[in-house]
C-alpha positions as CSV (number, residue, x, y, z in Angstrom):
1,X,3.2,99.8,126.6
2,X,5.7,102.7,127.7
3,X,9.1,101.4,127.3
4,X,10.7,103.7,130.0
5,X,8.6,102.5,132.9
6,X,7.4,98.5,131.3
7,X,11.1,98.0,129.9
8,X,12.4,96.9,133.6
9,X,9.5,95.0,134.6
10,X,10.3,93.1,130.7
11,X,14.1,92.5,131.2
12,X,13.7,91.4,135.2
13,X,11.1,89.2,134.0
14,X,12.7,87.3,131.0
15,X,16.2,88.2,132.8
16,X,17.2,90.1,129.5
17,X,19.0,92.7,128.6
18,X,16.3,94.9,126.9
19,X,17.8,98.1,124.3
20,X,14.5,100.4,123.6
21,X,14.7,102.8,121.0
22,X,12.2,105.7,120.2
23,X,12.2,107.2,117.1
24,X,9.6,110.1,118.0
25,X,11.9,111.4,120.9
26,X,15.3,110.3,119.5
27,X,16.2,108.4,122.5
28,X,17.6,105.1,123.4
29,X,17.8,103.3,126.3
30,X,18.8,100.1,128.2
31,X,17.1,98.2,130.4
32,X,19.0,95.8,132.8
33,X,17.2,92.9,135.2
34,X,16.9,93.9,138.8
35,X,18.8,90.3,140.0
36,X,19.3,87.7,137.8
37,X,21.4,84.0,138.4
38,X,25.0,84.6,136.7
39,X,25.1,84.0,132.9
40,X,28.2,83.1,131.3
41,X,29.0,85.9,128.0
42,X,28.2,83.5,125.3
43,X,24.7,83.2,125.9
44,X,23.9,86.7,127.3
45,X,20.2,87.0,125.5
46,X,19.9,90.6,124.1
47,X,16.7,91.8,122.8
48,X,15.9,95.5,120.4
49,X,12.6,97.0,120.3
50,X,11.8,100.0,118.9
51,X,9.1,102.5,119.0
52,X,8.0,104.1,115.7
53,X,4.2,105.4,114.7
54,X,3.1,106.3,118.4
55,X,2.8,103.3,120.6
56,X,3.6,100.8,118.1
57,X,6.6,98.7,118.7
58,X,8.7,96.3,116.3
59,X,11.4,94.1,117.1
60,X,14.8,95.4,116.0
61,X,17.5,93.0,114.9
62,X,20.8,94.4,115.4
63,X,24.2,93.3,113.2
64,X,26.6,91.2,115.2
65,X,28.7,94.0,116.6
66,X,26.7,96.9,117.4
67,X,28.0,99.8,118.9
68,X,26.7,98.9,122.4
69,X,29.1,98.4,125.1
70,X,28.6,94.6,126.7
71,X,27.2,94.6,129.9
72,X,27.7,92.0,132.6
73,X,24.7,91.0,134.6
């Protein structure tokens, strides 16, 4: 999986917004859904991933307030 061009295809498909970070090129990025039905804020669904090792990914669970601006979608 390459999380620049699969991590749109993942967040329009389970209409989530997807953060990806890499740890071999320092880099973090967010992935929004192409269209999505309107979601009230309380039960945005928010999913981490991150790359580390190559091409092996883990999930990341972040704490409650991370420094990530909410988005609406």
């Amino acid at each position: 999986m390459d999380s620049i061009s699969l991590g749109l295809v993942i967040a329009s498909t389970y209409n989530v917004v997807l953060h990806t970070f890499d740890m071999i090129a320092s880099s973090c990025l967010i992935h929004m859904p192409l269209s999505s039905h309107s979601v009230p804020l309380a039960t945005h669904t928010h999913i981490a991933i991150g790359r580390v090792n190559g091409n092996h990914f883990v999930q990341i669970f972040l704490y409650h307030h991370y420094p990530v601006p909410t988005i609406i979608i």
